[in-house]
VOBA-1610 file (N, C-alpha, C; in pm, whole numbers, padded with zeros to 5 digits, always signed):
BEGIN
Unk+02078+02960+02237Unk+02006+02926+02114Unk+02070+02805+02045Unk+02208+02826+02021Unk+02274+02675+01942Unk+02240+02605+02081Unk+02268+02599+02195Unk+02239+02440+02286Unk+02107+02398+02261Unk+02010+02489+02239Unk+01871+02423+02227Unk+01850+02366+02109Unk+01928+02429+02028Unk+01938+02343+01878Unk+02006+02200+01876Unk+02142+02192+01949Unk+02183+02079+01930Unk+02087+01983+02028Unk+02032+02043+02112Unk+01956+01934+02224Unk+01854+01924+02114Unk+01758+01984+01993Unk+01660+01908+01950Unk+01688+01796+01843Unk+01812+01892+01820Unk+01853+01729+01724Unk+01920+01611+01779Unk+01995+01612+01918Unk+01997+01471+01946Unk+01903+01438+02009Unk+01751+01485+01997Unk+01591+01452+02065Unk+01578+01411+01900Unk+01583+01453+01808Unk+01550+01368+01689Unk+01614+01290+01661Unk+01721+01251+01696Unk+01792+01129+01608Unk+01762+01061+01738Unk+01734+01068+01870Unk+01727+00956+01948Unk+01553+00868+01885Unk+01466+01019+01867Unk+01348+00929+01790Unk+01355+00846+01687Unk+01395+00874+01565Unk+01484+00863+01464Unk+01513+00700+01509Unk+01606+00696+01585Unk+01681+00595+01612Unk+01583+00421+01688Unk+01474+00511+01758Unk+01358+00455+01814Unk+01298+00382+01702Unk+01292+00469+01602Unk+01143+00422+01475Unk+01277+00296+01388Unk+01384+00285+01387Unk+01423+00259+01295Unk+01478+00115+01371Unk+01483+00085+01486Unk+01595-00024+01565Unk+01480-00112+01507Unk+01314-00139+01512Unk+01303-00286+01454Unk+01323-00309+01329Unk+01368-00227+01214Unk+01419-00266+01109Unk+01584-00249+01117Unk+01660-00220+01181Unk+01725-00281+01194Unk+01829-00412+01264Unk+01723-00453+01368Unk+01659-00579+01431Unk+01665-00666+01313Unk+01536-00653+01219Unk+01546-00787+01109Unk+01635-00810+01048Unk+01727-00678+01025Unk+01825-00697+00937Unk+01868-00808+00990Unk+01954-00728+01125Unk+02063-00796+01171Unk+02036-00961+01218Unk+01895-00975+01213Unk+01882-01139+01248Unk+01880-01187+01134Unk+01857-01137+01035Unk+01870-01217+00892Unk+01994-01229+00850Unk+02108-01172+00933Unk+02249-01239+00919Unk+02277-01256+01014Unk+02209-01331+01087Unk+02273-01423+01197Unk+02282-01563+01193Unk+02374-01649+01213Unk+02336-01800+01220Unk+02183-01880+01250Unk+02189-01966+01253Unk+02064-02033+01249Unk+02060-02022+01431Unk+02136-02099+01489Unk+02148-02107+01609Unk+02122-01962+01728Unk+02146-01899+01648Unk+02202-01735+01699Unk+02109-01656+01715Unk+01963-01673+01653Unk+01826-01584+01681Unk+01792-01534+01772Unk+01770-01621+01880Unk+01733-01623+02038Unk+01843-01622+02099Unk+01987-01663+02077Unk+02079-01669+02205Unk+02142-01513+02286Unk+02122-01453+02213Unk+02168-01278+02286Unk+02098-01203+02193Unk+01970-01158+02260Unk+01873-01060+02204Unk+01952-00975+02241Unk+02033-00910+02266Unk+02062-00803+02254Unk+02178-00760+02152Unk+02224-00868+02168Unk+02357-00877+02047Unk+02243-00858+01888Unk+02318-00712+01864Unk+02291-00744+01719Unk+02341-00844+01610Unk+02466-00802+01624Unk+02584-00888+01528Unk+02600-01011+01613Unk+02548-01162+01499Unk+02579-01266+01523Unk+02775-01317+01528Unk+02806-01401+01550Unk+02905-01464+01552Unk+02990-01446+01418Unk+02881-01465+01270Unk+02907-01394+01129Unk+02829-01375+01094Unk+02860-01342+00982Unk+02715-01259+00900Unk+02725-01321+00773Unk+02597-01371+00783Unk+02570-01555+00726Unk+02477-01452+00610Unk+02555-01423+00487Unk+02444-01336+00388Unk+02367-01454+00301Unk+02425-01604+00287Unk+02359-01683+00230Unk+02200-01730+00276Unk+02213-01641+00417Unk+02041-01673+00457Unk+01966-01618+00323Unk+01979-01496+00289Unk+01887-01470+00168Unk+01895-01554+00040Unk+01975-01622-00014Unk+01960-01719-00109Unk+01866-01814-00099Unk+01894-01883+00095Unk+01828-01976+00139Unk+01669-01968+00127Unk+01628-01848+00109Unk+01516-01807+00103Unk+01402-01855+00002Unk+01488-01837-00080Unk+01446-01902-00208Unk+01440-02049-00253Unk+01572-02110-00182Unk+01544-02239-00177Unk+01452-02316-00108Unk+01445-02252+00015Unk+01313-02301+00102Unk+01164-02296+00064Unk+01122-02251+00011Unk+01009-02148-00064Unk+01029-02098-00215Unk+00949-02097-00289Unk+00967-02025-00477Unk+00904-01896-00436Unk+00993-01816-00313Unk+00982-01682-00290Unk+00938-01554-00390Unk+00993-01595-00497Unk+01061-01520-00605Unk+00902-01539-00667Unk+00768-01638-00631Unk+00710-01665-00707Unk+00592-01552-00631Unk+00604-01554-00527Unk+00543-01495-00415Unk+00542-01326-00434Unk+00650-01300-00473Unk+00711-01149-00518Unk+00642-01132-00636Unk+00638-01195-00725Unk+00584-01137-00867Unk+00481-01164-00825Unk+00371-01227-00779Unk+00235-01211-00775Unk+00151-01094-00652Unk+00239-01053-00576Unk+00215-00951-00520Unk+00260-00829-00585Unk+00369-00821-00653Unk+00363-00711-00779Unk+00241-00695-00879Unk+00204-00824-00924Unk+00099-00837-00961Unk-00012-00788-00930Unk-00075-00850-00852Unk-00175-00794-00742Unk-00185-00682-00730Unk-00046-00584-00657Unk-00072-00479-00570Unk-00059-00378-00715Unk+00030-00435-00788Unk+00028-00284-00927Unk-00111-00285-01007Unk-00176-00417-01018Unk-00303-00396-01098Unk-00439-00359-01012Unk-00389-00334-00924Unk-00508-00341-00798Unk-00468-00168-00747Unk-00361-00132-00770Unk-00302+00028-00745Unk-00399+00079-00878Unk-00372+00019-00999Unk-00397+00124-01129Unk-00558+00119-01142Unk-00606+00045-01124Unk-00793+00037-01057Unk-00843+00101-00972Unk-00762+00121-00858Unk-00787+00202-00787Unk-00818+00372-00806Unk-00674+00381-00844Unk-00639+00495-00917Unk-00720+00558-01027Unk-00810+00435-01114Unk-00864+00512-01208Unk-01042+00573-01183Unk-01088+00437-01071Unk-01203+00430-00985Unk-01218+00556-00944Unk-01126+00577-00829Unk-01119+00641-00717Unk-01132+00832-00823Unk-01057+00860-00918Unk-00991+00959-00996Unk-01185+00954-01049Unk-01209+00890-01151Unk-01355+00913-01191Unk-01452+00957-01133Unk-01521+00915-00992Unk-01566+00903-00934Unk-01573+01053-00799Unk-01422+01057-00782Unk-01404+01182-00724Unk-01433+01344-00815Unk-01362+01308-00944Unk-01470+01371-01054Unk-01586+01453-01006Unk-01620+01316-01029Unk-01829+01300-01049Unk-01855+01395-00904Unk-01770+01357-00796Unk-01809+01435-00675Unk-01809+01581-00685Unk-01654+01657-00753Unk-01604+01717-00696Unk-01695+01835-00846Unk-01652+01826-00946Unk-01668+01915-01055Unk-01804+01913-01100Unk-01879+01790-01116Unk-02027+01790-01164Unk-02123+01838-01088Unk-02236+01906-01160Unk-02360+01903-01064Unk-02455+01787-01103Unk-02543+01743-01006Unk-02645+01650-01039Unk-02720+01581-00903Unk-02858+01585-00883Unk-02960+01607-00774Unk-02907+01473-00703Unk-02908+01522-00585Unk-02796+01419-00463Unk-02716+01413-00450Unk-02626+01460-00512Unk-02436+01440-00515Unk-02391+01429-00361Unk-02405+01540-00277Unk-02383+01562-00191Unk-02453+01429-00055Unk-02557+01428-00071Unk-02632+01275+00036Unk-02543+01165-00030Unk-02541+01141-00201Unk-02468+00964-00204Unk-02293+00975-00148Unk-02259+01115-00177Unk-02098+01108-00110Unk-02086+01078+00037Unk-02222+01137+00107Unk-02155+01127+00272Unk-02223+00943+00283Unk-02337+00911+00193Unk-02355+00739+00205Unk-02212+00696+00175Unk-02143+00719+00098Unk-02020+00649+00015Unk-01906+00652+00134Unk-01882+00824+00184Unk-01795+00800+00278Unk-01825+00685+00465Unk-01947+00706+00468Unk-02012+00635+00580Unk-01892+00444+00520Unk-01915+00416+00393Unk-01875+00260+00392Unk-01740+00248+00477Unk-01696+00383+00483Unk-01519+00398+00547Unk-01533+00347+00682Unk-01628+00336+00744Unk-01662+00305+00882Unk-01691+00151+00920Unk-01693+00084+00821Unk-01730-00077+00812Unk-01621-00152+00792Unk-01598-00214+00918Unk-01403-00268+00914Unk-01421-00411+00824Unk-01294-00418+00774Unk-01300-00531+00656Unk-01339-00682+00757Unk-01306-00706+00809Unk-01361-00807+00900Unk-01521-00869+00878Unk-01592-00733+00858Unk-01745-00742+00851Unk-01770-00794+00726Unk-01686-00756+00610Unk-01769-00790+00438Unk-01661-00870+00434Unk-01571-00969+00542Unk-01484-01097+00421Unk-01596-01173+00383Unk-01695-01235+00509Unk-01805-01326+00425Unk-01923-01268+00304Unk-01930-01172+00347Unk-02056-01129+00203Unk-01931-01129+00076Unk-01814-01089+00095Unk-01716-01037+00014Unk-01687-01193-00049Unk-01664-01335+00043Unk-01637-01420-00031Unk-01750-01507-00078Unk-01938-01481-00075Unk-01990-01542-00136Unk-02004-01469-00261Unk-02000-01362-00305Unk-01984-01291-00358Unk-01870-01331-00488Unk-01760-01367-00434Unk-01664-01421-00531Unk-01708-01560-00499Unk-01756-01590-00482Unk-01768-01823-00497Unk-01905-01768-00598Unk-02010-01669-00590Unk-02109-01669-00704Unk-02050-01644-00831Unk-01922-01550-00819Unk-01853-01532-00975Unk-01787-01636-00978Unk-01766-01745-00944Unk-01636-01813-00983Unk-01526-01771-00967Unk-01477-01698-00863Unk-01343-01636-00887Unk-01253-01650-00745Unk-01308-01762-00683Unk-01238-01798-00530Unk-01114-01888-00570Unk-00955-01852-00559Unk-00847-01884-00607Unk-00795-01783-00711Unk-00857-01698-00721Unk-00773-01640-00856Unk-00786-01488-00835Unk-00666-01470-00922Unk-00606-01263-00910Unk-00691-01166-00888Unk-00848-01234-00993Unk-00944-01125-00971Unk-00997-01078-00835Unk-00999-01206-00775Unk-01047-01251-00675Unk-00989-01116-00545Unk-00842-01146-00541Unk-00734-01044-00472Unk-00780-00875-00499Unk-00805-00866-00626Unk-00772-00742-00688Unk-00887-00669-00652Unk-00999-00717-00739Unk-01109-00627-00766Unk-01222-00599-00597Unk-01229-00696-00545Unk-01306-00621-00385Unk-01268-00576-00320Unk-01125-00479-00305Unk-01088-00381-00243Unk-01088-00298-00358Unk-01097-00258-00476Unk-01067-00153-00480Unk-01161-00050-00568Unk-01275-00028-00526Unk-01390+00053-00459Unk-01397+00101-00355Unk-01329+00093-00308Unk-01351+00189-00135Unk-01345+00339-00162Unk-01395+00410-00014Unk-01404+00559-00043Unk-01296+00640-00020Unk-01200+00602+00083Unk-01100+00625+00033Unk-01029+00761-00024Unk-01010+00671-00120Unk-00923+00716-00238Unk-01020+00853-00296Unk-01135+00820-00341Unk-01224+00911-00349Unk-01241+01030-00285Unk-01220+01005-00123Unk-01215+01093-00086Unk-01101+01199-00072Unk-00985+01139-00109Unk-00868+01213-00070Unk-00913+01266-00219Unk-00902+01251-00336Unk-00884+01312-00477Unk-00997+01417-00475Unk-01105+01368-00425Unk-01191+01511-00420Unk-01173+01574-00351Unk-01087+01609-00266Unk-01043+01738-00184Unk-00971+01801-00267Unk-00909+01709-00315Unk-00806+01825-00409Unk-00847+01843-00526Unk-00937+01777-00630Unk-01024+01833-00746Unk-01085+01987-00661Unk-01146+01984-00576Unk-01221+02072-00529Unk-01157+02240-00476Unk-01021+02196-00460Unk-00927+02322-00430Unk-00862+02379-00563Unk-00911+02310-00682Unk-00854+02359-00837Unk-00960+02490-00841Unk-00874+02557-00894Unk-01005+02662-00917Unk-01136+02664-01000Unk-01241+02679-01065Unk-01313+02656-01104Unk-01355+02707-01250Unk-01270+02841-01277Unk-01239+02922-01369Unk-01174+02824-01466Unk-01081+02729-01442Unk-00977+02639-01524Unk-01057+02567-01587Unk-01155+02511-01543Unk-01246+02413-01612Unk-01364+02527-01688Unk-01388+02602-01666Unk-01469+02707-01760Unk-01382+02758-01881Unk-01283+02799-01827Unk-01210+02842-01958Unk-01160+02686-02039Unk-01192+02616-02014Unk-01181+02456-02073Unk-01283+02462-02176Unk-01384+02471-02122Unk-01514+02488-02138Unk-01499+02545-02275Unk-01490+02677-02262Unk-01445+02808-02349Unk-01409+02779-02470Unk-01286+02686-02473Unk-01241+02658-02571Unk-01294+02501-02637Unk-01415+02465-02587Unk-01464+02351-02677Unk-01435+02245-02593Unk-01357+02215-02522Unk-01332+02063-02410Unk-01449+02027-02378Unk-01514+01926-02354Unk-01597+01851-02293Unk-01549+01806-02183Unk-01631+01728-02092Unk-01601+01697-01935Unk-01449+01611-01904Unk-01513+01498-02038Unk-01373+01385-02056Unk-01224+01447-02081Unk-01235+01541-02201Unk-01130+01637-02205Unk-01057+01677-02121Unk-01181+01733-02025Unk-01148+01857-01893Unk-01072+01723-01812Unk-01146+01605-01764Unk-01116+01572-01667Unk-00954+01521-01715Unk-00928+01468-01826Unk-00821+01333-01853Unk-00678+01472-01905Unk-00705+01612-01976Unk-00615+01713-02006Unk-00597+01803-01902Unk-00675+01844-01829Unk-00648+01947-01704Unk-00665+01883-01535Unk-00773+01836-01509Unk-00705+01762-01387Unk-00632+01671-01360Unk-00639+01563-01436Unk-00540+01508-01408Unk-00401+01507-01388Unk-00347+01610-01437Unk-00180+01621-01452Unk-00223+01720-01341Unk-00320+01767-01286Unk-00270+01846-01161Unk-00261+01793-01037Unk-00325+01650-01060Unk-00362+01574-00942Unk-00262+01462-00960Unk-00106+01507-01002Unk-00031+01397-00959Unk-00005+01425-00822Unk+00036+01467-00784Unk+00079+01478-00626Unk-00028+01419-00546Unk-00160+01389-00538Unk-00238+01316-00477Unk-00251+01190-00523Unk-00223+01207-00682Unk-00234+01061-00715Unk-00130+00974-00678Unk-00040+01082-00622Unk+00115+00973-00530Unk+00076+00937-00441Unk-00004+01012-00370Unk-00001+00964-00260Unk-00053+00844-00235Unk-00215+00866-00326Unk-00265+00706-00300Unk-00258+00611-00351Unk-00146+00594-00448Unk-00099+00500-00541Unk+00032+00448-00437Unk+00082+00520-00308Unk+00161+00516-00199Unk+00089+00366-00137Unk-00045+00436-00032Unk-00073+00415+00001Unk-00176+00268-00066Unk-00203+00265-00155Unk-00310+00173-00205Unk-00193+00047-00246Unk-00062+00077-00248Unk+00023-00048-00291Unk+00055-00125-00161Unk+00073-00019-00054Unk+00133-00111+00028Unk+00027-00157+00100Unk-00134-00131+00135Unk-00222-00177+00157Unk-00263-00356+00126Unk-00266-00343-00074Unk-00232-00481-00108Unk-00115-00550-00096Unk-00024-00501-00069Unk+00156-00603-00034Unk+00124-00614+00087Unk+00037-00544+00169Unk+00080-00643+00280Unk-00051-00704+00371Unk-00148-00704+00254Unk-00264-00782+00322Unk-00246-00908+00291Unk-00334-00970+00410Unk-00299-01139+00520Unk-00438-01189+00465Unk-00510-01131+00573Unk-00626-01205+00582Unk-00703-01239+00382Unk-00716-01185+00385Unk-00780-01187+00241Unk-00742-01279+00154Unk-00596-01297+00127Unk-00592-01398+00052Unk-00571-01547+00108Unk-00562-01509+00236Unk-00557-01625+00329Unk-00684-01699+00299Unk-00785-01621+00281Unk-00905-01692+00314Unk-00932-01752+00134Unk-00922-01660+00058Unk-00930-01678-00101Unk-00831-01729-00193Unk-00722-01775-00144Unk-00649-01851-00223Unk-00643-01978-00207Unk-00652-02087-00235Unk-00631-02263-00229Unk-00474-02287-00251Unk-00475-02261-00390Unk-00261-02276-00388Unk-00217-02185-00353Unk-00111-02167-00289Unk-00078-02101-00267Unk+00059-02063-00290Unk+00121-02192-00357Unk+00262-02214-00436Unk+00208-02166-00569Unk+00049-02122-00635Unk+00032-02079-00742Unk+00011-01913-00742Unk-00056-01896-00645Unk-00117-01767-00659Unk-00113-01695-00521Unk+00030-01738-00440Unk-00005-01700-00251Unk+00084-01566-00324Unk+00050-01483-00205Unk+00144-01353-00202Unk+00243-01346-00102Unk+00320-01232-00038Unk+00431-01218-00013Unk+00389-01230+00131Unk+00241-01212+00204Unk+00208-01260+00335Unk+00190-01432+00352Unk+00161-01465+00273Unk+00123-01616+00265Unk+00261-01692+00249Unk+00393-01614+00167Unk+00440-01725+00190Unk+00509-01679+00305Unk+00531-01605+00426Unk+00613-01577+00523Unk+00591-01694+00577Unk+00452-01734+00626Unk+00409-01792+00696Unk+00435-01980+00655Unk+00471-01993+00540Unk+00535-02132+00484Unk+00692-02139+00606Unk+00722-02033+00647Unk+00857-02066+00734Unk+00808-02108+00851Unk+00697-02141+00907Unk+00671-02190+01017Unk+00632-02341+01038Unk+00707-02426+01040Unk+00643-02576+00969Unk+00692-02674+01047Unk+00668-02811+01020Unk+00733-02934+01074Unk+00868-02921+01099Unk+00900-02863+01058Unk+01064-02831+01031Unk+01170-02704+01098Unk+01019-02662+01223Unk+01071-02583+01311Unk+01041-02429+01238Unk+01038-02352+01359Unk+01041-02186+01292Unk+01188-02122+01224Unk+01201-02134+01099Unk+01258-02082+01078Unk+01320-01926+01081Unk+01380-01871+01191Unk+01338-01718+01223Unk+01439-01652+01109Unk+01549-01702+01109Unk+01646-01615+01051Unk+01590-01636+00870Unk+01536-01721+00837Unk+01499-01723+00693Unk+01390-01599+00711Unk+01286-01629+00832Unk+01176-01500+00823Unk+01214-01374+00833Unk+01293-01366+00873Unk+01357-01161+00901Unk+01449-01203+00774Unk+01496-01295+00705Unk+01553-01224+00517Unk+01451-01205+00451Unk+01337-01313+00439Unk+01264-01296+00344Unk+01176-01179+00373Unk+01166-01122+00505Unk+01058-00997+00540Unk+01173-00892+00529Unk+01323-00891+00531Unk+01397-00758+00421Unk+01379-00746+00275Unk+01381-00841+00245Unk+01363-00853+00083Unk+01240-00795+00088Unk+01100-00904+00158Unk+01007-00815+00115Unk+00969-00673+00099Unk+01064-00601+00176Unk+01051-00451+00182Unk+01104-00402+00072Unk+01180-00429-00020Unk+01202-00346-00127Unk+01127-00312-00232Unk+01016-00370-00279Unk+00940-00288-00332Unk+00890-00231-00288Unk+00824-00192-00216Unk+00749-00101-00114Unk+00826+00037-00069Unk+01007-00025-00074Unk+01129+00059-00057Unk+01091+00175-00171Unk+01133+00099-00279Unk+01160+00178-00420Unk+01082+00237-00478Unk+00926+00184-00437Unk+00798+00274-00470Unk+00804+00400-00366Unk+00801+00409-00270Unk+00844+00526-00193Unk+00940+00597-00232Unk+01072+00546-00247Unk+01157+00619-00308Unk+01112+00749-00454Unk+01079+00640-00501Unk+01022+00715-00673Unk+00904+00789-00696Unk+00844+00787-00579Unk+00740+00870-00559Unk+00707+00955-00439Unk+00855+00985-00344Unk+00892+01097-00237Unk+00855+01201-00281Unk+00853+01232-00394Unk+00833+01402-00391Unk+00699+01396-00438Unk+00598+01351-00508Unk+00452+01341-00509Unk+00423+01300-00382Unk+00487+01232-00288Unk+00439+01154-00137Unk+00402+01314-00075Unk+00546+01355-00064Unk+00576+01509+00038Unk+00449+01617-00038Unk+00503+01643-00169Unk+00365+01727-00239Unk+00227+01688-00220Unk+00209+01646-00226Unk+00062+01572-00198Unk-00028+01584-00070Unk+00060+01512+00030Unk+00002+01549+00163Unk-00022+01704+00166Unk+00103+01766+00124Unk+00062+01881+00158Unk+00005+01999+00110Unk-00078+01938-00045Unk-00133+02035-00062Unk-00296+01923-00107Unk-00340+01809-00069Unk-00456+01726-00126Unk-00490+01700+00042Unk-00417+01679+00169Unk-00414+01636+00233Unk-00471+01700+00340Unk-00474+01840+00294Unk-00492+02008+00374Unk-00590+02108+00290Unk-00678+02040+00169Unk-00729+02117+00075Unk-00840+02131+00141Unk-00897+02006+00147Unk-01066+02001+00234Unk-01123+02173+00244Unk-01270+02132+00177Unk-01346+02329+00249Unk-01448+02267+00209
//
């Protein structure tokens, strides 16, 4: 019994160890010399460990400018989501009213239409508002999807139903019900997709690729990776610092929201009936 135990845990840390070597791959090339990228792929540790690559980062690029507008972006484009997705799942999960059930499975059907298909309707769409180059532009056509909707109405729908009657009971109205009693029950789902809906926008390419013009004004943290590839040669070891750095918000939002992440899945994620 202990040998089969210790054999599953060095079967997990060898996985473990699998999921984790390309991040620690970038590390280790982001302190490697310039020269040193390509010369022994297998060598982790360069010759030294050159930590001024990450300064360099910044000098090469207004990185730092790149970071706040994807904070930007992805936190005002998370809390839209969040409030969309939360209303709407609502309307699904607690209300009655003739069709509910046909416009949800139309709504979930849009989940099936890969973004590829609506960038062009999606960007005449913003050139008719005026809004091709700018935040709105980033923010607001993703975040309507079903989604989010759908994960929150699984779990509106596993609240009991009694809670909102005895709401009822005591005089609450719907707004009441929804903004005093579900909501504080639906943090643990609302982690999750406030998880998921951030790092969605931090690390989408295409989109602003196609909708931004400056990109020293308004590029995000994918747009400027791609400034390291230039007349001036690929810079690899600047690209694996500036793609560690980029991971820390994405780090620390996970971090601060592990235990709504873990809660969540497992009770919004498994509610469905």
């Amino acid at each position: 019994m202990r040998a089969s135990r210790v054999l599953s845990h060095i079967l997990l840390a060898g996985v473990a160890l699998a999921f984790l070597y390309p991040l620690l791959f970038a590390v280790a090339t982001a302190l490697k010399p310039p020269g040193e990228t390509f010369g022994s792929p297998t060598a982790l540790i360069g010759s030294e460990l050159r930590w001024r690559n990450f300064a360099e980062v910044f000098d090469y690029v207004p990185f730092e400018r790149y970071i706040g507008n994807g904070v930007l972006v992805s936190g005002v484009g998370t809390l839209v989501v969040l409030a969309a997705s939360a209303l709407s799942a609502y309307a699904f999960a607690a209300l009655r009213w003739r069709g509910r059930d046909g416009v949800f499975l139309v709504f979930l059907a849009t989940m099936m239409v890969p973004q590829e298909v609506l960038v062009v309707p999606m960007f005449l769409l913003m050139q008719a508002f005026g809004w091709v180059d700018s935040y709105q532009a980033l923010i607001f056509p993703w975040a309507f999807t079903a989604f989010g909707t759908f994960l929150l109405r699984q779990f509106f729908r596993s609240v009991p139903g009694e809670l909102r009657e005895a709401a009822r009971l005591d005089g609450a109205g719907e707004l009441r019900i929804f903004l005093g009693v579900m909501l504080p029950l639906a943090r643990p789902a609302l982690g999750v997709l406030a998880v998921f809906t951030f790092i969605g926008y931090w690390n989408s390419f295409l989109w602003p690729l196609i909708m931004i013009n400056d990109v020293n004004a308004r590029g995000t943290v994918p747009l400027g990776l791609q400034l390291f590839f230039g007349q001036n040669g690929n810079q690899w070891h600047l690209v694996m610092a500036a793609s560690v750095i980029s991971i820390l918000p994405t780090l620390l939002l996970l971090v601060a929201l592990q235990k709504h992440l873990v809660k969540g899945i497992a009770t919004a994620g498994l509610a469905g009936r």
